[in-house]
C-alpha positions, 0 to 999 in steps of 0.5 A: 078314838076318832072315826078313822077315814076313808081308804087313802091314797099311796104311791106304791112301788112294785119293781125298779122304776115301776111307781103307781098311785093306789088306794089303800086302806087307812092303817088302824093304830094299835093301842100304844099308837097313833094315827098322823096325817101326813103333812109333809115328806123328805126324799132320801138317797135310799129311797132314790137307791130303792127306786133305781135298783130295788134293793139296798145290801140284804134290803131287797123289794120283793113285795110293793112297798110306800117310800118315805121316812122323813116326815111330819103330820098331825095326829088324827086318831089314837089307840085305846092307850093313848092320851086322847088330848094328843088328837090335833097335835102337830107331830115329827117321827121318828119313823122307826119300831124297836122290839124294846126286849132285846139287849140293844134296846134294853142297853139305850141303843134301839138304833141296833135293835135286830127287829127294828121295823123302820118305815120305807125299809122292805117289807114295812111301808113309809109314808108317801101316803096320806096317813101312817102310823107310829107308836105314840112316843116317837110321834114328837109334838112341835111348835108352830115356829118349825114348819111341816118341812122342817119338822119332817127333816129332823129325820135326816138332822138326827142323823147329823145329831147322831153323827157329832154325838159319836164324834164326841164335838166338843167346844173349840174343835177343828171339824172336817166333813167330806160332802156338801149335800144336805146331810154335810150341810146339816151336819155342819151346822150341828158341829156349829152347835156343838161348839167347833170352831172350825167347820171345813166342808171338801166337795169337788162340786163348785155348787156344792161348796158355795151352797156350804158356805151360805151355812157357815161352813169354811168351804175347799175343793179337796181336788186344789187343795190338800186338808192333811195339815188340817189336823181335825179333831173330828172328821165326818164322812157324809160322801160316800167316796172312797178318795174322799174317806181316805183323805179324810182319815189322813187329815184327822189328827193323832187321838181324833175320831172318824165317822162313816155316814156316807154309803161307801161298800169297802175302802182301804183302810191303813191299820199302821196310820189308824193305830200308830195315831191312835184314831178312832173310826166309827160308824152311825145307823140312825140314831136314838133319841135325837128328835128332842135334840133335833127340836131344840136346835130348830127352836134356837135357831142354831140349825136351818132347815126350811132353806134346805127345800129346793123342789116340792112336789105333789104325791101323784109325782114322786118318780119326778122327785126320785129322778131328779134327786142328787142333782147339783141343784137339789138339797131337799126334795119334798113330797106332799101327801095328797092329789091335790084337789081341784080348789088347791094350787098347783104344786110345783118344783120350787127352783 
């Protein structure tokens, strides 16, 4: 192993709305891990939850926690069992610990294992910091076709992976998708890969619906236009809202599949319109391995994802990126890992 460097530099959250830069300690890998500087960094929606209200459902910061979980770096260091050719290597991870033991994970699906350890989620930290680590086999090579950015937002196009391939899309499906944020977006343009026919994103935002439709995605503005006749195979709640599932339950045909990704806390659910049409409602958390998926698609071209980055920023502003995240002209806001140095320039927000 490599000399490991020294102490680092990580923005901390202490409380609700209470952001400071410390040093810490650069973290050790362990024998199956690796150590990865980090490159580049997405902000997510719970990181923003974290940082307005301190918790999320059972998820509560009690003790200083690193943000972040969308990310790419290179490999610097590795543990004792681990193939020291890898050093140097480009990387995205998947930025999640299963126990590997239990019944979930023996069964494939890690994603529910009842240990997980999942970065920037209380009490394990992420990786708004210079370096992190993460068992080697969710430390993903990538080419130098996909860029730190794009590689750090496989994160959240596995969670679109995951929310087609629990929606079952297949070639000539009718695919509706409520929000036109960035996960709407890329999970639009992974029900094109996928083989649908018909992509239809509803968001009442104007901006939101004309930034879809630059993707690809036939676009409605569900408050003018109603999509019950719409009769998807497939609908894919990436919203949240409550008006917004309703309706979109009410638009997937008989036989069809619903899938909850937005973070609504409860809704109505009609049990005659759900069983007498036989539909199937679902839910995703996470994801299992999707980043091989997520590197082909990127790979092929068939997903974009650079020109999802709206605004970039230097680690020493994350609470700039926090704040300013969900905003009408805001997909993806990006965070890079270090202080910027004397002779680099100056990171500023990308308009």
């Amino acid at each position: 192993m490599t000399e490991i460097p020294s102490p680092m530099t990580a923005s901390v959250l202490r409380g609700v709305k209470d952001l400071v830069l410390e040093e810490r300690p650069v973290p050790v890998p362990a024998a199956d891990e690796v150590l990865v500087e980090v490159a580049s960094v997405g902000v997510c929606g719970s990181d923003v939850h974290y940082y307005e209200h301190g918790r999320i459902g059972p998820y509560v910061v009690d003790t200083p926690l690193i943000l972040g979980h969308e990310v790419s770096g290179r490999i610097v260091a590795v543990g004792a069992d681990v193939d020291p050719e890898r050093i140097g290597r480009r990387v995205a991870i998947e930025p999640q610990r299963p126990c590997r033991r239990c019944d979930f994970c023996r069964a494939g699906d890690y994603n529910l294992c009842p240990q997980m350890e999942f970065y920037a989620t209380p009490p394990i930290d992420g990786a708004f910091c210079d370096y992190v680590i993460i068992q080697d086999d969710f430390a993903y090579d990538v080419p130098d076709s996909i860029s730190d950015h794009a590689a750090a937002l496989m994160e959240p196009l596995s969670v679109g992976i995951a929310a087609a391939q629990k929606g079952g899309i297949k070639v000539g499906d009718t695919v509706l998708i409520a929000g036109g944020g960035p996960i709407g977006i890329i999970a639009a343009q992974v029900a094109k890969a996928f083989g649908a026919v018909d992509v239809v994103v509803a968001d009442i935002n104007p901006a939101r619906r004309e930034l879809a439709a630059s993707y690809g995605a036939r676009v409605v503005d569900p408050a003018a236009q109603s999509t019950v006749d719409l009769a998807a195979n497939v609908f894919i709640d990436a919203s949240g809202a409550t008006p917004a599932i309703v309706n979109g339950i009410r638009s997937t045909r008989a036989g069809g599949t619903v899938v909850l990704v937005g973070s609504a806390d409860e809704f109505p659910l009609s049990v005659p319109d759900v069983a007498m049409r036989e539909l199937n409602v679902t839910g995703i958390f996470r994801y299992t391995g999707t980043w091989p998926i997520a590197r082909a698609l990127l790979e092929s071209g068939q997903v974009v994802l650079d020109s999802l980055v709206t605004h970039v920023y230097g680690i020493e502003q994350v609470e700039e990126a926090l704040s300013g995240e969900g905003s009408v002209d805001s997909l993806k806001r990006i965070v890079l890992p270090r202080v910027r140095r004397v002779d680099e320039p100056e990171v500023r927000a990308a308009s």
